[in-house]
C-alpha positions in Angstrom: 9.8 -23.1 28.4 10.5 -26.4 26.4 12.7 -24.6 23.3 16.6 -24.1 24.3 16.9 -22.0 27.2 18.7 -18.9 27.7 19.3 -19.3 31.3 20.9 -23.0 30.7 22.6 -20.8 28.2 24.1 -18.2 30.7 25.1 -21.1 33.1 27.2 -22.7 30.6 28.3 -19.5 29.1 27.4 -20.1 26.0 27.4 -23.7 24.3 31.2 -25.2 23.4 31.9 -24.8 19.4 31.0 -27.4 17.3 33.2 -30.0 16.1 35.8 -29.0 18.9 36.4 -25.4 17.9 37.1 -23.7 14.4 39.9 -24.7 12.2 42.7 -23.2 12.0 44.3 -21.3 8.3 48.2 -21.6 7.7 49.4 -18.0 9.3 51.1 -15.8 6.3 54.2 -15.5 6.4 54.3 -11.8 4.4 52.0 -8.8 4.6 50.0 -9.2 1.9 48.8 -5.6 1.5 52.9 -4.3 1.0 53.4 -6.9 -1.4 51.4 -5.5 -4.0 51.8 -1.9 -2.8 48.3 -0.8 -1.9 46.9 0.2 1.2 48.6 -0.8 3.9 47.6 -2.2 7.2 49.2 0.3 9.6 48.5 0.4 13.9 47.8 4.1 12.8 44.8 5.9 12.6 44.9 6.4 9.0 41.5 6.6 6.9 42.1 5.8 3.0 40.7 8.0 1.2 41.7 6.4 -2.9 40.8 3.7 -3.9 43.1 3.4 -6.8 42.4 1.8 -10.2 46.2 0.5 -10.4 46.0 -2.1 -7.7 42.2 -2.9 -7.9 42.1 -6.4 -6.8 40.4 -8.2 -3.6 43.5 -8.1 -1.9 43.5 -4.4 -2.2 39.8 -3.9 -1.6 40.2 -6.2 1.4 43.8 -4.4 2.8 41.6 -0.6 2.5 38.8 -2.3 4.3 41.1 -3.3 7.3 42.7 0.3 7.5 39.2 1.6 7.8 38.4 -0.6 10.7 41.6 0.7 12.4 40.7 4.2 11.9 36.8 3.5 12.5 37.7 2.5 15.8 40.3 4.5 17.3 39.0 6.4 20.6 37.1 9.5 19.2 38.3 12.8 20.2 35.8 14.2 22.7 36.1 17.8 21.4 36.1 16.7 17.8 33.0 14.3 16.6 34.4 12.1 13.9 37.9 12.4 14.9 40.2 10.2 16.0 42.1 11.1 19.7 45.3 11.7 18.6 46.6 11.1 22.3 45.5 7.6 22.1 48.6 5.0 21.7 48.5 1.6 19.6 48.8 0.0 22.8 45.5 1.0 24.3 43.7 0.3 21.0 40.6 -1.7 21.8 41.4 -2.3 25.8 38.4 -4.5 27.4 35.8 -2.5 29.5 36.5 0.5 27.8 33.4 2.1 26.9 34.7 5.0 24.7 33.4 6.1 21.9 35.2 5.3 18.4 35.3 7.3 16.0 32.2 5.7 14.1 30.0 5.9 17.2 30.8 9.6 17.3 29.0 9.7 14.2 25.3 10.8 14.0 22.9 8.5 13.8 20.8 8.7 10.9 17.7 8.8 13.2 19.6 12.1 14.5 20.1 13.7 11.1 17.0 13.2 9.7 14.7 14.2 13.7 17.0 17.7 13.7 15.1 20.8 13.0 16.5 23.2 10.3 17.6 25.7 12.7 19.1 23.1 14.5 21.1 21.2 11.8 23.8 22.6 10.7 25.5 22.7 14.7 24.2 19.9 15.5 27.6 17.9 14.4 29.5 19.7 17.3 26.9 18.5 20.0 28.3 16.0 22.7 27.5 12.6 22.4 25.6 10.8 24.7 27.6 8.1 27.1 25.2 5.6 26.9 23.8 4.5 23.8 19.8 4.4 23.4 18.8 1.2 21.5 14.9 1.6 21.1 12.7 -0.7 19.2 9.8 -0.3 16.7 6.3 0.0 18.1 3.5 -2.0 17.9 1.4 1.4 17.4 3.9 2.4 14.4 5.7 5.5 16.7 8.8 6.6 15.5 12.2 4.9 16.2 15.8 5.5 17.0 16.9 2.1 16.3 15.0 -1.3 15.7 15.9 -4.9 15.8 14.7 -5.3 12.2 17.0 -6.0 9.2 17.0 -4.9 6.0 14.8 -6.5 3.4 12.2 -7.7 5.6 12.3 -6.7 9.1 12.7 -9.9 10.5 14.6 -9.6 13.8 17.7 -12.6 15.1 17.6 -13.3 18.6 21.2 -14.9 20.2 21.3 -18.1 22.6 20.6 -15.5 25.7 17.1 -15.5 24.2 17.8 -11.4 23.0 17.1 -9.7 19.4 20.3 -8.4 18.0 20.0 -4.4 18.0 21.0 -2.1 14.9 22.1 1.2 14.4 22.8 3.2 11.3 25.5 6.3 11.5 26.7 8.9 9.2 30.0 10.7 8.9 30.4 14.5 9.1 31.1 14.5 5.1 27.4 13.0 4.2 26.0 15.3 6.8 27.0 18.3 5.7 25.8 17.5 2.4 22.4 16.6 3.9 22.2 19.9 6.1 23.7 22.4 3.8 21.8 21.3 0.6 18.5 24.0 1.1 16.1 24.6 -1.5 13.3 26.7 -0.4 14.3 26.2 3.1 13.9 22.7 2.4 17.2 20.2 2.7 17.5 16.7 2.4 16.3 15.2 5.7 13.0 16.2 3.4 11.5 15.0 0.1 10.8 18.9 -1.4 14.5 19.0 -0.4 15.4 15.8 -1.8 13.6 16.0 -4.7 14.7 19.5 -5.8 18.8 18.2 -5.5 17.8 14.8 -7.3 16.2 17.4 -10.5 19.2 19.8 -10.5 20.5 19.6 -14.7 24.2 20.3 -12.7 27.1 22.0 -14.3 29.3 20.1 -16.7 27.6 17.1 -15.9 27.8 17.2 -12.5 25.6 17.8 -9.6 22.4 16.0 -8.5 21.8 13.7 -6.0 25.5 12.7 -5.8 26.9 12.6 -2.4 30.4 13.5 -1.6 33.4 11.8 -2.6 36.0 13.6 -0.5 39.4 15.7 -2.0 42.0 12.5 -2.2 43.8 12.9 -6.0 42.4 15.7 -6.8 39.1 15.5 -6.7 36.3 18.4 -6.0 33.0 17.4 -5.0 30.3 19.7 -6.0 26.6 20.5 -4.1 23.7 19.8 -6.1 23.7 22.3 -8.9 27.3 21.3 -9.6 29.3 23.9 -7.8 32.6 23.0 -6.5 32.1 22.4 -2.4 33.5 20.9 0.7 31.4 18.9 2.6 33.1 18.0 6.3 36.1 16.6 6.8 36.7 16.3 2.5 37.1 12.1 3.1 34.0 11.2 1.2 30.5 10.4 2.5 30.6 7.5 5.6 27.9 5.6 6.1 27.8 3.0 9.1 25.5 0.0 10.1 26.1 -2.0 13.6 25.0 -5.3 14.8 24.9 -5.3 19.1 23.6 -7.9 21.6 23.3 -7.8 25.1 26.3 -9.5 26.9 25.9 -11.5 30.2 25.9 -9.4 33.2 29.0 -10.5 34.9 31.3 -9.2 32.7 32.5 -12.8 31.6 32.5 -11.8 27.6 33.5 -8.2 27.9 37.4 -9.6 26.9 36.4 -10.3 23.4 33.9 -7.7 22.4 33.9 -3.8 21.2 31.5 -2.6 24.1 29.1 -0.3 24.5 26.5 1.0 28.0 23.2 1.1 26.4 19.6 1.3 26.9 17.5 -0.8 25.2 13.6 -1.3 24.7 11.6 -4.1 22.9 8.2 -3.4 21.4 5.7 -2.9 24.4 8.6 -3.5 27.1 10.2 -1.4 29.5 13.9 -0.1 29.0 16.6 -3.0 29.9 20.4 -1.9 31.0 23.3 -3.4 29.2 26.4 -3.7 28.2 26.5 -4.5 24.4 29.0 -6.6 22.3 29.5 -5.5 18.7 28.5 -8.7 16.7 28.5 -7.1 13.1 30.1 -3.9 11.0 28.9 -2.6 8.0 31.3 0.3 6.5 30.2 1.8 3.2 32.4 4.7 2.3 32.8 6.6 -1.6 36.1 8.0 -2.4 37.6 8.6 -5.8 38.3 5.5 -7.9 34.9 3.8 -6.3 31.8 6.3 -7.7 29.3 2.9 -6.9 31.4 3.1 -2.8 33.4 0.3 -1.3 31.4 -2.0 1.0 33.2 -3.7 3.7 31.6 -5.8 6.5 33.2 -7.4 9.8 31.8 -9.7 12.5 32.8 -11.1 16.0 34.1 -14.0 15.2 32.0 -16.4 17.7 29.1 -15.9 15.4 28.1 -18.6 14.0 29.4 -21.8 11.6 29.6 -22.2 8.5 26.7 -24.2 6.5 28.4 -27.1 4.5 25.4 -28.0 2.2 23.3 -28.1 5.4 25.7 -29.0 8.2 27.1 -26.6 10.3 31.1 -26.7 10.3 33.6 -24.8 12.3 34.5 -21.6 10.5 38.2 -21.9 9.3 40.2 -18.6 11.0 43.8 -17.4 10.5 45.5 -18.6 13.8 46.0 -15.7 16.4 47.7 -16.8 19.6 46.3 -13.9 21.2 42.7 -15.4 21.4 41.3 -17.5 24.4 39.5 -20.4 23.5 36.1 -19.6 21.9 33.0 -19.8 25.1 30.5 -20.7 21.8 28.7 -19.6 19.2 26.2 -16.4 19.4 23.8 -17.8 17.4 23.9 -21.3 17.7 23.5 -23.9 19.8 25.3 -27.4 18.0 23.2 -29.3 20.6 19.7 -27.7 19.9 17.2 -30.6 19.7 14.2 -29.9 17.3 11.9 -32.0 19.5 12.2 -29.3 22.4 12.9 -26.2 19.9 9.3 -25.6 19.6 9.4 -22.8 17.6 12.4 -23.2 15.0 13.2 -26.6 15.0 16.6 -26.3 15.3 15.9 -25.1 11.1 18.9 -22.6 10.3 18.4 -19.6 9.0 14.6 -19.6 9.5 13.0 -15.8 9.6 10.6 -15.4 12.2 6.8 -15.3 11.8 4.5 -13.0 13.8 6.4 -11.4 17.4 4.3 -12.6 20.4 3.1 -9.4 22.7 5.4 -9.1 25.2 3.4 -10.2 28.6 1.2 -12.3 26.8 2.0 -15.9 26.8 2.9 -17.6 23.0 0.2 -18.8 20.5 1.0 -21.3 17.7 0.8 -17.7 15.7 3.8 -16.0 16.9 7.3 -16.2 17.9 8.2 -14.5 21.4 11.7 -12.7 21.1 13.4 -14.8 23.4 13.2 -17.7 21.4 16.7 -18.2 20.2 17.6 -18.9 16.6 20.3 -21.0 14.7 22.1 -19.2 12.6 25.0 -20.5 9.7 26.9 -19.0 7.2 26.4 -19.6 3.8 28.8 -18.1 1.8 32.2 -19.2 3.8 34.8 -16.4 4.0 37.8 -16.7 1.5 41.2 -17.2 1.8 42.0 -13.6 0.6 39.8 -11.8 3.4 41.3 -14.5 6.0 45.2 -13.7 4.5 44.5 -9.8 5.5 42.7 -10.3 8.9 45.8 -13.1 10.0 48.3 -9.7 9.2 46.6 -7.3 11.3 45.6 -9.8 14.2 49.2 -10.1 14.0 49.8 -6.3 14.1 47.3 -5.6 17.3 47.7 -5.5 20.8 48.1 -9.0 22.1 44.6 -7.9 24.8 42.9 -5.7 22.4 39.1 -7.2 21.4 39.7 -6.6 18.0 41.7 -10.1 18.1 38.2 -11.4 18.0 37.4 -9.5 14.5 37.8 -10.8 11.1 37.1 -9.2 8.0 33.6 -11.2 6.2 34.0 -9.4 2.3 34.4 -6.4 0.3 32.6 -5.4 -2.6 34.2 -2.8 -5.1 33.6 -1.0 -8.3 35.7 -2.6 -11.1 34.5 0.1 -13.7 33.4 2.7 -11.3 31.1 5.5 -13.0 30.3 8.4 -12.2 26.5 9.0 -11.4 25.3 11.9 -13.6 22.7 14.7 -12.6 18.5 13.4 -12.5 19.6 10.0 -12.1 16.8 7.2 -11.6 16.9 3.6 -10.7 18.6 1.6 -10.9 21.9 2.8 -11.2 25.2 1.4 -12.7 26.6 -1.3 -10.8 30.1 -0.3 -11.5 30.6 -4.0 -12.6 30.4 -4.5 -8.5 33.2 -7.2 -7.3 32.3 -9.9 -6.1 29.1 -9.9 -8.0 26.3 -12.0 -6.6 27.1 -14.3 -9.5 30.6 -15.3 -8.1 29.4 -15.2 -4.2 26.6 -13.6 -2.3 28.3 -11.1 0.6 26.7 -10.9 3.2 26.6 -10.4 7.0 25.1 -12.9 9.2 24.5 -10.8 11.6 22.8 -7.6 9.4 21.4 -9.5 6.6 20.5 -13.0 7.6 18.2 -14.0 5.4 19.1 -12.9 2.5 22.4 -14.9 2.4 21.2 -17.0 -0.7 19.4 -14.4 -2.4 21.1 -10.4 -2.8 24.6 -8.6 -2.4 24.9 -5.0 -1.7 24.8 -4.0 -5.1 21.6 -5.8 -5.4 19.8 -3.8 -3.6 21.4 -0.4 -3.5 21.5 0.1 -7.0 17.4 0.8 -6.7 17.6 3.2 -3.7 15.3 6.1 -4.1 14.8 9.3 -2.5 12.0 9.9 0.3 8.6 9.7 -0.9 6.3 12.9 0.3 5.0 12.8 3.5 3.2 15.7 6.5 5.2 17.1 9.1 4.5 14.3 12.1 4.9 14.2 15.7 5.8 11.2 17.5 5.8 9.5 20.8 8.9 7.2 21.1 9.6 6.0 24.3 7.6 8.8 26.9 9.6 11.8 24.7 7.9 13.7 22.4 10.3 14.0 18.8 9.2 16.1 16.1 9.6 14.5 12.6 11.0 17.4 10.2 9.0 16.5 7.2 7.0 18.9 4.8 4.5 18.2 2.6 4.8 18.0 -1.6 6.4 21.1 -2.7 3.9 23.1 -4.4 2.8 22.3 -7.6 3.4 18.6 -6.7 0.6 16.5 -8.9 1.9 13.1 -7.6 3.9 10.0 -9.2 3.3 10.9 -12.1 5.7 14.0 -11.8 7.8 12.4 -9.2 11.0 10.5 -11.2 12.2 7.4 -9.1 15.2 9.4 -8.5 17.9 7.8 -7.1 19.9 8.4 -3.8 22.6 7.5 -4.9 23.1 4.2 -3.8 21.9 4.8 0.2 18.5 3.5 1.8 18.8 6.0 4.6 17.0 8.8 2.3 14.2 6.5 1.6 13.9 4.8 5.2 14.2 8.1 7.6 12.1 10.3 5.3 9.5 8.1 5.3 8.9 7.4 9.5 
């Protein structure tokens, strides 16, 4: 094919960085988390669980962020989904080649929660997890899915310099699925819209109840279900939700040094399933605890990404200095040599959103893009000296061979005045006076929200999450197995929008997206 190659890709391993590699950021010479006294940056698998209104800054936002990633990816316990191993040493966090799952990826996915029947739900937290991952794709015929390749926003899909779409997964902690699972009206919970519905209505107690998910017990706080009853939901560490960016790494192993991997099974639209092992190229962690009602949004990446845009020209990214790292084999998505007379389909134009995906089997047509054309990517928003000060400490607090060296922290977004989100809420709700606001600086992830790096944060978005809309019990064919959707129709008495509220779920797309497939 004339457009960039992926195989002259794989020969080279990757192209060489732009501009002879990314700069390098004075190290610090103090931790910048102790000096202000909030969360610190431990090699401990410690989960905060406050975020406190004392020290609410971006240092602090960015210093709980980093603690998170430490706990998020300790080893799991086998015997405890959720947990961290507590036989696991500092020394063997993040080895290359292990394939173990963290804690996140002993999470459930949210295709899991939301495809479990209601006899089945409330044990279904204990069940062992899978080795291999199972990366499927959406259909061309509109089945159900596990997990896709298309973002969020517009369900556009990146494909890396190997010629691959990026593959996404979304995960929930114990805490959020208890509150899903144990939440029954009319044996209806909230993997359904009677269920969801008849939570988001609830007048509460005291002002409190609704569709509110957990917060966890840190400082004192109780959550309550959704009449406003004081409850526990899991672990009491507030309501975890996950999003994760993977792409298929080169067969021989060469990469595995410097990526979180993962065995996995994958499956593009009308293809057959592909083995791999998958890098971790982005890291979305979205977690409410007391002191942050509206949740604080954090978001890593691999740090071979992509550049930086400068007004239109791609620049080395500047990173803290880690003398741990190996000199960088090139950018994921982006090639600094891509020539717009042979790139037939992009141009060598960043950040440009495919069009129509080309039937796999079938050769192109000037009206679609096949999924192994890859794609230049750029940042657009460069990250700040603040985020790079708290990655340079805990690059310099980890394993001189762990991965993670190969991690930085992108942004976090926090609640300045966080409220509380009172019973029948609708959209959109309070933004908490979200920090950053899109005003100062767009965050987003490259990886996960690609093209909407000019347009939306988090807040943006989230604020106008809704609950499921009503929908038939289905079943679905997804990849030669047979999964029943657990989906009911209106409750009864049910007259249509005009009695339907746009309640809110409180601040999460995963009620709207998984009750509606």
């Amino acid at each position: 094919m004339a457009y960039c190659s992926p195989t002259l890709v794989l020969a080279a391993a990757l192209f060489a960085f732009a501009r002879g590699g990314p700069a390098l950021a004075q190290p610090t010479d103090t931790n910048p988390c102790g000096a202000i006294g909030v969360t610190q940056v431990q090699p401990k698998a410690i989960l905060p669980t406050y975020f406190s209104a004392a020290s609410k800054n971006q240092i602090a936002a960015d210093c709980f962020a980093w603690q998170e990633f430490i706990y998020l990816n300790w080893k799991a316990d086998r015997n405890d989904p959720g947990t961290p191993d507590s036989n696991t040493q500092w020394s063997s966090f993040g080895m290359p080649g292990d394939t173990s799952a963290t804690v996140w990826e002993s999470f459930l996915s949210a295709t899991q929660a939301f495809t479990q029947s209601a006899a089945r739900a409330k044990s279904a937290w204990q069940d062992r997890r899978p080795s291999t991952k199972t990366l499927f794709n959406v259909s061309k015929l509109g089945d159900a899915v596990l997990d896709n390749i298309g973002q969020a926003g517009n369900g556009k899909w990146i494909s890396d310099q190997r010629g691959v779409p990026a593959f996404y997964e979304i995960l929930l902690n114990e805490d959020e699925y208890a509150y899903i699972t144990t939440n029954v009206f009319d044996d209806s919970d909230l993997t359904t819209f009677a269920g969801q519905r008849a939570c988001a209505s609830q007048q509460g107690q005291n002002g409190r109840g609704g569709f509110n998910l957990p917060a966890g017990n840190a400082q004192g706080n109780t959550d309550v279900d959704c009449k406003g009853n004081v409850t526990t939901y899991g672990q009491g560490v507030g309501a975890i939700e996950i999003k994760a960016a993977w792409v298929a790494l080169p067969s021989d192993g060469s990469l595995n040094y410097r990526y979180k991997t993962a065995l996995a099974e994958y499956t593009l639209p009308g293809g057959k399933p592909v083995q791999a092992t998958m890098g971790l190229v982005g890291l979305h962690i979205i977690h409410k605890v007391p002191g942050a009602n509206q949740f604080v949004w954090a978001t890593f990446e691999q740090i071979d990404n992509d550049p930086d845009d400068n007004n239109g020209n791609p620049v080395a990214p500047t990173l803290p200095r880690n003398p741990n790292q190996k000199p960088s084999p090139g950018y994921t998505f982006f090639n600094p040599n891509c020539n717009p007379q042979t790139d037939i389909y992009y141009r060598c134009r960043p950040n440009t959103p495919p069009g129509d995906a080309c039937p796999i089997g079938k050769p192109p047509t000037p009206d679609c893009i096949p999924y192994s054309a890859p794609m230049q990517i750029t940042r657009i928003t460069p990250v700040d000296s603040q985020a790079n000060s708290v990655t340079d400490y805990a690059w310099s607090i980890l394993p001189a061979d762990s991965v993670f060296n190969y991690y930085r922290l992108i942004d976090v977004q926090w609640p300045n005045s966080p409220q509380p989100v009172p019973p029948q809420s609708t959209v959109p709700l309070s933004t908490g006076d979200i920090t950053p606001s899109s005003a100062s600086h767009i965050v987003a992830n490259t990886t996960l929200e690609t093209y909407l790096q000019t347009q939306k944060s988090c807040m943006d978005c989230h604020q106008s999450a809704r609950i499921g809309n009503p929908s038939q019990q289905i079943t679905a064919q997804l990849a030669g197995r047979r999964v029943r959707r657990v989906l009911v129709a209106p409750p009864k008495g049910w007259t249509g929008a005009t009695d339907n509220p746009d309640y809110a779920s409180d601040y999460s797309f995963v009620f709207t997206v998984e009750t509606n497939r």
